[in-house]
KOLGULO-794117 format. One record per residue: residue in three letters; x, y, z of N, C-alpha, C in turn. Coordinates in pm, whole numbers, padded with zeros to 5 digits, always signed. Each point is the difference from the previous one (the first is absolute). Layout:
<recs>
alaXYZXYZXYZ
...
</recs>
This chain:
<recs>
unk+00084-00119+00000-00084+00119+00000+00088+00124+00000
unk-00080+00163-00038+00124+00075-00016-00001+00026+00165
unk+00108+00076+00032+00024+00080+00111-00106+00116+00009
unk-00075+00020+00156-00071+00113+00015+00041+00120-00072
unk-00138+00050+00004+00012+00129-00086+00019+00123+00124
unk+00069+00108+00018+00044+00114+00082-00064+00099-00072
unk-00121+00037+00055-00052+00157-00003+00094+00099+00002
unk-00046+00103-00094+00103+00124-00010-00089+00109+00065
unk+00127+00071+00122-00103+00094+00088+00006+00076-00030
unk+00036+00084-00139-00003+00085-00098-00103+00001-00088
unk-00116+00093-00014-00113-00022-00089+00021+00033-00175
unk+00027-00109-00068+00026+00037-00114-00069+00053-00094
unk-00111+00044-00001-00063+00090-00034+00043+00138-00006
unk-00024+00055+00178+00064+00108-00011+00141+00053-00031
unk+00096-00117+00040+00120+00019-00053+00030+00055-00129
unk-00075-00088-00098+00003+00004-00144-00051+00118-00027
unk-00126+00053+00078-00059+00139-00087+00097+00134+00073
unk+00052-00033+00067+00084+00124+00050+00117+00002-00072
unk+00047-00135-00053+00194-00007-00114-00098+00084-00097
unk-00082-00074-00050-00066+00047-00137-00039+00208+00010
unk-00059+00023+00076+00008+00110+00027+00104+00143+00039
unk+00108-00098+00046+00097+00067-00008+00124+00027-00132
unk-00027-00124-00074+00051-00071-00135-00057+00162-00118
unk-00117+00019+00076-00086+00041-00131+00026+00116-00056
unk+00009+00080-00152+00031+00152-00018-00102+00050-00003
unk-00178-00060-00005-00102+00080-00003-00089-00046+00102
unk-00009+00093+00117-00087-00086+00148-00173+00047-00021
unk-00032-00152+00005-00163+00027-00058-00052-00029+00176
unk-00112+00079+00035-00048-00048+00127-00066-00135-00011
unk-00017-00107+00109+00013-00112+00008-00127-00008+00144
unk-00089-00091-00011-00064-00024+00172-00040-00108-00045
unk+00107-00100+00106-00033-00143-00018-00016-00068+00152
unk-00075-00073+00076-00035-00033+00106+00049-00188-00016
unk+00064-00017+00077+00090-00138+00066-00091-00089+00091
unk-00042-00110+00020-00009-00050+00123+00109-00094-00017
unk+00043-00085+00137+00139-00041+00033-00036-00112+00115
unk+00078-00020+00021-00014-00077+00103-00046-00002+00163
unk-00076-00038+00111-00062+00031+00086-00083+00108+00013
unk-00107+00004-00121-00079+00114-00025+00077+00147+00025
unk+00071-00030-00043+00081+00226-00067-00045-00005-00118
unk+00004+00103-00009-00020+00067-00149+00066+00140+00014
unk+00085+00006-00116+00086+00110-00070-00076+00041-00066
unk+00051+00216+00016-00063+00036-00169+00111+00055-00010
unk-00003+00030-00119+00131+00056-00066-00113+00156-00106
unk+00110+00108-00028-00111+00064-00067+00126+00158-00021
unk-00016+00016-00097+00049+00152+00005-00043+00105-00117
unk+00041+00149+00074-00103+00094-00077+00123+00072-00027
unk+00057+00026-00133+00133+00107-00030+00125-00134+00009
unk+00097+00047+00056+00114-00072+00046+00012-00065+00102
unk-00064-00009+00107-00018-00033+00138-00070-00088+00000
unk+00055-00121+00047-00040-00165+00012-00030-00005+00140
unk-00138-00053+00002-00018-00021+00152-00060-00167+00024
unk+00063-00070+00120-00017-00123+00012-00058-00039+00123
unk-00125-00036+00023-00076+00007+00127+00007-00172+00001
unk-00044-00036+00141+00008-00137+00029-00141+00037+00161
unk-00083-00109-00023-00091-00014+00135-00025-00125+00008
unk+00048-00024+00108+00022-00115+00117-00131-00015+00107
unk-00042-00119+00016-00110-00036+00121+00092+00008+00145
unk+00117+00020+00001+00049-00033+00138+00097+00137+00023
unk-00007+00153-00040+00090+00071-00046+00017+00044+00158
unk-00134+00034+00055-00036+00010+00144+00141-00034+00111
unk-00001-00136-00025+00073-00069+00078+00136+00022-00038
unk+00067+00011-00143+00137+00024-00035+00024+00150+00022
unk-00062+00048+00026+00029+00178+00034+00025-00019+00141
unk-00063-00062+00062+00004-00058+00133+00112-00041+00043
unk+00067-00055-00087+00142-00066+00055+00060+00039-00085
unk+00005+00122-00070+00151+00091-00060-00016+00019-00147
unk-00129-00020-00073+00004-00069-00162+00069+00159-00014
unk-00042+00140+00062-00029+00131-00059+00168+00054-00009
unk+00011-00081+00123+00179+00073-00007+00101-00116-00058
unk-00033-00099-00036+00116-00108-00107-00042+00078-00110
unk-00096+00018-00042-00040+00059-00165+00087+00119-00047
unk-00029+00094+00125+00094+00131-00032+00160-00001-00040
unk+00034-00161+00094+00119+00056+00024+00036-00098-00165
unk-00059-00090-00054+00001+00003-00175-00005+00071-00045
unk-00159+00052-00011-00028+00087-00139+00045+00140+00057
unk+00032+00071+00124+00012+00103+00002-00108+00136-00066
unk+00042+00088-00078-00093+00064-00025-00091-00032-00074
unk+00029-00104-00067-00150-00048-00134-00099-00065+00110
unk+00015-00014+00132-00128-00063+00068-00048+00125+00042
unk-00173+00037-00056-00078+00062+00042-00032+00053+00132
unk-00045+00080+00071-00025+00002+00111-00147-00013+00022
unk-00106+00016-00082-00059-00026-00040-00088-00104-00097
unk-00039-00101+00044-00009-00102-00133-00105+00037-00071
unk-00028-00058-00157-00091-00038-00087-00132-00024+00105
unk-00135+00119-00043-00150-00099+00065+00020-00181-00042
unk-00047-00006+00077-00002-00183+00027+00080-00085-00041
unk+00112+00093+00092+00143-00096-00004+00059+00005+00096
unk+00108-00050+00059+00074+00019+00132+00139+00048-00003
unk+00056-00037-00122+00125+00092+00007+00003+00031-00169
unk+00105+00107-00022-00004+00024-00137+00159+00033-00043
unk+00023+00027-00074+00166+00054-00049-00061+00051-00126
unk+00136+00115-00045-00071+00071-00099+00199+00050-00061
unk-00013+00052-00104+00170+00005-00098-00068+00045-00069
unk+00111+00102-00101-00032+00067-00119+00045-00075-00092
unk-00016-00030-00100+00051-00117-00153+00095+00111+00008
unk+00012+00159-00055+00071+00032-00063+00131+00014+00082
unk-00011-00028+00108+00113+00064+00107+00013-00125+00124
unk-00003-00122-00084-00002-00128+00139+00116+00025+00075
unk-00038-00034+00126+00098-00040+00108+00096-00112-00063
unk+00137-00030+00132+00077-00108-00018+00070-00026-00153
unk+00027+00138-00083+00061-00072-00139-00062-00058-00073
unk-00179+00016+00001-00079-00108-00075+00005+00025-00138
unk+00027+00121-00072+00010+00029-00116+00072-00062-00077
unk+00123-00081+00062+00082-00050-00039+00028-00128+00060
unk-00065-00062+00061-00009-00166+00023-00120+00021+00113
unk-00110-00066-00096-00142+00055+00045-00058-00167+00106
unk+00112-00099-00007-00014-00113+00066-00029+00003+00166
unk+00095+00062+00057-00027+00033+00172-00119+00020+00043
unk-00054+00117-00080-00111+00093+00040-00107-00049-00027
unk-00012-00068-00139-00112-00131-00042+00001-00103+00134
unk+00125-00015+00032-00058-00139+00078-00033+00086+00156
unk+00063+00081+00059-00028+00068+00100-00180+00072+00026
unk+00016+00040-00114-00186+00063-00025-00088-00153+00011
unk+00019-00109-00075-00045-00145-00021-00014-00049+00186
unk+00094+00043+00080+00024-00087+00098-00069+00081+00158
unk-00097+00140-00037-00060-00014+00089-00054-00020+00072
unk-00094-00081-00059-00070-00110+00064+00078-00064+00163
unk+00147-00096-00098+00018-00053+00086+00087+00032+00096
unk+00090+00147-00028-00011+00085+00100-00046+00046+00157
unk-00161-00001-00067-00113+00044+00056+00035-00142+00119
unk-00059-00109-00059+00008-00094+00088+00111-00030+00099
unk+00159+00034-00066+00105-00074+00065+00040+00110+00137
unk-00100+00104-00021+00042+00103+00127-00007-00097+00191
unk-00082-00069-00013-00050-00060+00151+00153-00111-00015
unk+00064-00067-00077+00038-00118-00007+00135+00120+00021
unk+00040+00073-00074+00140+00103+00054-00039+00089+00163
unk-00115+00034+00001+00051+00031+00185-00022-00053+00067
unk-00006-00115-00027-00036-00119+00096+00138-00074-00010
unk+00085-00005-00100+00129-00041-00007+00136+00065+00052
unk-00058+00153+00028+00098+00108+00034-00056-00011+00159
unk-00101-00027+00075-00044-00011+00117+00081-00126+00063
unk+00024-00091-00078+00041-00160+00054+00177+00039-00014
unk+00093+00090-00116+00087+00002+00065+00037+00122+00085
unk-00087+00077+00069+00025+00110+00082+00015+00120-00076
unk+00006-00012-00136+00005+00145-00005-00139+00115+00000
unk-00111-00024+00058-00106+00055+00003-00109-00082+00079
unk-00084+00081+00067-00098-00050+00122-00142-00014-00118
unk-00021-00120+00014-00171+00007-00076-00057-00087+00101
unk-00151-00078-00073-00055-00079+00092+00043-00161-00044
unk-00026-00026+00128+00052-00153-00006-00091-00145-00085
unk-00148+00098-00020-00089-00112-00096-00060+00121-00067
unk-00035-00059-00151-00020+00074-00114-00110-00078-00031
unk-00095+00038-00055-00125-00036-00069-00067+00028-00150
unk+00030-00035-00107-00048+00069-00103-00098-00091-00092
unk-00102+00056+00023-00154-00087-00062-00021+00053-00138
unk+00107-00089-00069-00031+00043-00183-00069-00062-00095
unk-00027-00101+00063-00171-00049-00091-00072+00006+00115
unk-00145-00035-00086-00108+00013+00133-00019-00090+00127
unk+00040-00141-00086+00014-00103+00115+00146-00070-00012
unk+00104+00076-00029+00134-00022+00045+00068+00119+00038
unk+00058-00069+00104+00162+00112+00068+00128-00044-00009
unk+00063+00084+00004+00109-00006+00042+00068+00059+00156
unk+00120-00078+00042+00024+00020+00161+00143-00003-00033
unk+00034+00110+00096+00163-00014+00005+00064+00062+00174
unk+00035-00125+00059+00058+00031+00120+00164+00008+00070
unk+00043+00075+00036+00132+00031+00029+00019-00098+00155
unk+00105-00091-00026+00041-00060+00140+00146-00041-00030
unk+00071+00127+00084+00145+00011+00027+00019+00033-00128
unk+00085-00055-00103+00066+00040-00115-00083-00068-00095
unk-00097-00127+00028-00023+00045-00110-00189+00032-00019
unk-00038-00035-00139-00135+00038-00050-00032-00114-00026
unk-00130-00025+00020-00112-00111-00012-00121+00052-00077
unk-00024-00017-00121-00074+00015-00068-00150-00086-00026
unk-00106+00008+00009-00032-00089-00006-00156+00027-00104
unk-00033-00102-00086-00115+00034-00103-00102-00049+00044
unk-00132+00033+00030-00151-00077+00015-00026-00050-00152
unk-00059-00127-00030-00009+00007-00126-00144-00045-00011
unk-00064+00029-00133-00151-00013+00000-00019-00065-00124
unk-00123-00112-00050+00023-00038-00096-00167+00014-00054
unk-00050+00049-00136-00112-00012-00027-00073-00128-00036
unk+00112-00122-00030-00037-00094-00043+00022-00110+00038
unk-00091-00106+00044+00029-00123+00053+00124-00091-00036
unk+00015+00059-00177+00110-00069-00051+00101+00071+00013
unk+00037+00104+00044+00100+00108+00006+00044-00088+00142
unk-00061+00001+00067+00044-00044+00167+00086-00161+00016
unk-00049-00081-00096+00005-00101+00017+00177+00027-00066
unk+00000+00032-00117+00138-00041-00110+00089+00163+00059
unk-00086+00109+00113+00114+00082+00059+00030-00065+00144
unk-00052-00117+00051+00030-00002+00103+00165-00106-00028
unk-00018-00104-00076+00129-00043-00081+00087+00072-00033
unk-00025+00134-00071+00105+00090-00009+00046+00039+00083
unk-00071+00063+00103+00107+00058+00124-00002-00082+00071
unk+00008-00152+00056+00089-00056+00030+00146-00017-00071
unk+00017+00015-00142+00094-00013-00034+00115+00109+00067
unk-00064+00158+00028+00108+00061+00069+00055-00009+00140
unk-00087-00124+00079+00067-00034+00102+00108-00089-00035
unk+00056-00025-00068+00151-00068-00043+00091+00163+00003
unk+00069-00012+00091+00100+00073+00041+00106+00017-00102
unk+00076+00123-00104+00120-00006-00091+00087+00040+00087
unk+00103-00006-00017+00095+00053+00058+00019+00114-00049
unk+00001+00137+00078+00046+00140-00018-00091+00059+00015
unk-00153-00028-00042-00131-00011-00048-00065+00040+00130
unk-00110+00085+00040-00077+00050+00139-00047-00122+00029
unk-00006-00061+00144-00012-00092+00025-00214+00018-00022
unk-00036-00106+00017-00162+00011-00050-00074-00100+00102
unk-00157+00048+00030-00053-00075+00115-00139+00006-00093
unk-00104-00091+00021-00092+00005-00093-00094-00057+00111
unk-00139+00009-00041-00144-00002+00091-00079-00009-00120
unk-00052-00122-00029-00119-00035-00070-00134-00035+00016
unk-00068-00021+00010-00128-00043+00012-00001-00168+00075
unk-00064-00022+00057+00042-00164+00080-00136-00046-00085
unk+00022-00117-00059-00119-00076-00102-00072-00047+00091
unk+00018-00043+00086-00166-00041+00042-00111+00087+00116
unk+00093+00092+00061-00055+00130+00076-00034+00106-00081
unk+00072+00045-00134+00001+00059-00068+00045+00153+00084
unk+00108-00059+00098+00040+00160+00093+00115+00041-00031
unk+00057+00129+00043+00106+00040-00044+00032+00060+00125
unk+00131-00034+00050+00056+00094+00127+00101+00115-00084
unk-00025+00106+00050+00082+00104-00021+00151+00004+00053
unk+00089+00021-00052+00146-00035+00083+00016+00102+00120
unk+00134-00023+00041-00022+00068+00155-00044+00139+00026
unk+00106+00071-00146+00081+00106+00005-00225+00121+00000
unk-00095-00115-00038-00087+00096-00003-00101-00064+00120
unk+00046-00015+00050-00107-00079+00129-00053+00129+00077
unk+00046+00128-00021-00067+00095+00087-00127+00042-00095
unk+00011-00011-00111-00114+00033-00054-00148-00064+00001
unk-00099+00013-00015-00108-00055+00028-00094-00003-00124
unk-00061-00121-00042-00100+00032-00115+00067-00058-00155
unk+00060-00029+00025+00093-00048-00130-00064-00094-00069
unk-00021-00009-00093-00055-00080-00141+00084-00013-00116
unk+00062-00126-00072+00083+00010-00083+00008-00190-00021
unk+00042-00045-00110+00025-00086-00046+00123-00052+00004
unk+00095+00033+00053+00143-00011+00011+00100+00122+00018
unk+00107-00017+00069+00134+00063+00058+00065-00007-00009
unk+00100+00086-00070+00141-00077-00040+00087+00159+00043
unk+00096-00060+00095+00098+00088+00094+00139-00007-00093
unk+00071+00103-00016+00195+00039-00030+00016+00047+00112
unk+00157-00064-00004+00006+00025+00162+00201+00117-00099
unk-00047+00121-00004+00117+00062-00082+00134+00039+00091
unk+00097-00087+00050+00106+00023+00042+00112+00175-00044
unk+00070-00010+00110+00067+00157-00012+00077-00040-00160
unk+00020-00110-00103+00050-00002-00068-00078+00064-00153
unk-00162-00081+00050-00063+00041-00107-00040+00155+00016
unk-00011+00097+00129-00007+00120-00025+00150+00121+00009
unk+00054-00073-00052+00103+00082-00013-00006+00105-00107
unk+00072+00106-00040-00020+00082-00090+00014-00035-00131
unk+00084-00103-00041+00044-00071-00102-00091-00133-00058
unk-00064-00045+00071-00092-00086-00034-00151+00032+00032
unk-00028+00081+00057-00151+00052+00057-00079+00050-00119
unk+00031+00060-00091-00102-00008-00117+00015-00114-00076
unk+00044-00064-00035-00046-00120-00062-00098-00065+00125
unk+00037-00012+00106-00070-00117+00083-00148+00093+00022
unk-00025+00131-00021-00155+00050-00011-00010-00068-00127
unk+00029+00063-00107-00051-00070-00124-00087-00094+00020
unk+00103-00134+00049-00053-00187-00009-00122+00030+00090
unk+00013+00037+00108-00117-00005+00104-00088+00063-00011
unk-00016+00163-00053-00137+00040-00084-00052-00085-00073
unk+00060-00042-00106-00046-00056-00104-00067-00142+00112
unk-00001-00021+00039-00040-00174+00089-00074-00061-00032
unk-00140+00132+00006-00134-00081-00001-00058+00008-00186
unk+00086+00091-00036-00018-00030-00168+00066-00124-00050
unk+00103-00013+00019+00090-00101-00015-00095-00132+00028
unk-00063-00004+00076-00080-00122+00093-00095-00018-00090
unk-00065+00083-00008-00198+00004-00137+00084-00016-00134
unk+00093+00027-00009+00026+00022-00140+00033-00168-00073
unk+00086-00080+00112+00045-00093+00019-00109-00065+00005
unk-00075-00006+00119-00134-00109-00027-00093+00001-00115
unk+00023+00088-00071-00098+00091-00114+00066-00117-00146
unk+00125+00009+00020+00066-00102-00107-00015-00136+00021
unk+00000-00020+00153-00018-00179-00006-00135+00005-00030
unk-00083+00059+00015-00168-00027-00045+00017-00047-00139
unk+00034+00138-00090+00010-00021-00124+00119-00129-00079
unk+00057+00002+00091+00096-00150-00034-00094-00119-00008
unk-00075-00024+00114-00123-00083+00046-00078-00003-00115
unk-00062+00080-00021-00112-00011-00107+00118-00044-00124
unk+00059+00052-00043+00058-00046-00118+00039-00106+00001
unk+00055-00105+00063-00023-00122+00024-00143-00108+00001
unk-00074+00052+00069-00126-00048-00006-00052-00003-00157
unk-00001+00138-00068-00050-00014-00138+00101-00090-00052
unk+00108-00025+00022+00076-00079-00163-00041-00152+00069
unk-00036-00023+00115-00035-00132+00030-00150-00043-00003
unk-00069+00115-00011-00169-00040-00049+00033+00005-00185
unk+00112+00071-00070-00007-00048-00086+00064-00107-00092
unk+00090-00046+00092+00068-00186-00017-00110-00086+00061
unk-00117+00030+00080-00100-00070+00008-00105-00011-00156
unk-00016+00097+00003-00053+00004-00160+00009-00032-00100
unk+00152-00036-00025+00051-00026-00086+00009-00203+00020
unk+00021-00031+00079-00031-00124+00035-00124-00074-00025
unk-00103+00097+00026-00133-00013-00014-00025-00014-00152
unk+00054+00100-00078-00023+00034-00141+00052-00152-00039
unk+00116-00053-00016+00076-00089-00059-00081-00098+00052
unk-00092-00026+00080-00085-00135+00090-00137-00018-00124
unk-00027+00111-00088-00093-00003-00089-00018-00075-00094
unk-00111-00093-00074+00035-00042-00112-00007+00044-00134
unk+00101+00018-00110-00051+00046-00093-00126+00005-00076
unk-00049-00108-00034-00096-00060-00081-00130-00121+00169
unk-00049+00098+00040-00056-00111+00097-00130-00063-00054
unk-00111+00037-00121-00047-00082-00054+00058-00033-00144
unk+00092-00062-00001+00045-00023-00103-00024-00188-00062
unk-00030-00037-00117-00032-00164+00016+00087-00064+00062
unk-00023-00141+00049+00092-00082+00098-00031-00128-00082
unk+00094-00103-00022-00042-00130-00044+00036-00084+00090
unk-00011-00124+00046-00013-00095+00046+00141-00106-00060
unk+00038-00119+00035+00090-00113-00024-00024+00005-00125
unk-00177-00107+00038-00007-00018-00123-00074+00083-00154
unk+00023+00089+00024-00031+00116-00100-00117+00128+00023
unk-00102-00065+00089-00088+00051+00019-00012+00152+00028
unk-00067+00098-00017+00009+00110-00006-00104+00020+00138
unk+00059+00127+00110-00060+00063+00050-00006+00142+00084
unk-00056+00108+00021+00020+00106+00078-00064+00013+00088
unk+00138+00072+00119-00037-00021+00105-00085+00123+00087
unk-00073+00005+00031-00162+00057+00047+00020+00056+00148
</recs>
């Protein structure tokens, strides 16, 4: 089989219309609206030279809450609004004719930087929560961010390191069954790899215990739990954005994955209902009233 597929936490969409826009010698205004992943939706849209790139989030509440407003700045600096887009939560805004960062002349950075607010947006709780665990800054010790309606995310600081942990929810009986197989598979420990703790559904109670790290909470509903336990190695400065990357991406990575073994499933099933068929076909007789004779010559058909 091939090797998993790795989500890109770069939206290529917007990436592409911001190279292209910056690429361009004649800027035509543009309003194109994105949805993305965990219900966001991007608009993108500009009037003259001035590209503006809005993004609204169901959980923005909570990432402003734990620092989203001041990681953003200290990126985009002045292209983040102080003000966002009506019915949006944050915005950034650049002139085509006068981009920041040298874009006039290698328009790649700024494409992928404009592309990557999103996940930006998101990786703010997972960086001061990483700068809290090695001392260089006081935050809180449990983080909460409810970015679908019936999933969260949890991230708790104990000593050095971070414990991350996903509620996971499934719409479909068959989703549960062929994801609960999957994430057992990430309780096999890699070496180097965040160590992983998982909570599934028990088949014949059909219960789920929540792991420790959320036992103060009350009311919890979810289909499964799956804990990173991120050592001072994985938040170091040198490896800490890649290791947001993998772990945002988690619960896409997860649907996306069960989404293919479905469709693997069925495609199997059809080529074997149609080697049944085909068996069937060849079981036919050509000619089934056709005359029949006998030893001794006699002629007859069979009825």
């Amino acid at each position: 089989m091939p090797p998993p597929l790795y989500l890109e936490s770069v939206n290529r969409i917007v990436k592409d219309t911001v190279a292209l826009k910056l690429k361009a010698e004649k800027q035509e205004n543009i309003d194109i609206t994105i949805a993305d992943f965990n219900q966001a939706t991007w608009h993108m849209s500009n009037q003259g030279s001035v590209l503006r790139v809005s993004v609204s989030l169901k959980c923005w509440s909570a990432l402003d809450k734990y620092g989203a407003t001041e990681q953003l700045k200290k990126i985009y600096g002045p292209m983040l609004e102080a003000s966002p887009e009506t019915n949006y939560d944050v915005s950034i805004a650049f002139d085509l004719a006068n981009p920041p960062d040298n874009a006039a002349q290698n328009p790649e950075p700024l494409a992928v930087k404009v592309g990557s607010l999103l996940r930006n947006a998101m990786a703010s709780p997972f960086l001061t929560m990483f700068d809290g665990a090695a001392k260089k800054c006081q935050c809180a010790d449990f983080m909460e961010i409810n970015y679908r309606p019936c999933e969260s995310m949890y991230l708790k600081k104990e000593g050095d390191r971070v414990i991350c942990v996903f509620s996971i929810a499934f719409d479909d009986p068959d989703d549960e069954v062929i994801g609960r197989v999957f994430i057992q598979e990430f309780g096999k420990n890699v070496g180097g790899a965040p160590a992983v703790d998982i909570h599934v559904k028990d088949r014949l109670t059909h219960a789920v215990d929540p792991p420790m790290e959320l036992s103060h909470l009350k009311g919890l509903k979810a289909d499964g739990y799956v804990s990173f336990v991120l050592e001072s190695r994985h938040t170091q400065a040198k490896n800490r954005d890649q290791i947001i990357n993998m772990i945002m991406q988690f619960r896409n990575y997860l649907h996306y994955h069960i989404k293919c073994s479905k469709a693997y499933l069925h495609i199997r099933m059809r080529n074997r209902v149609n080697l049944l068929l085909q068996v069937l076909n060849r079981a036919k007789q050509e000619h089934p009233n056709a005359e029949k004779k006998t030893k001794s010559g006699r002629t007859f058909v069979r009825k």
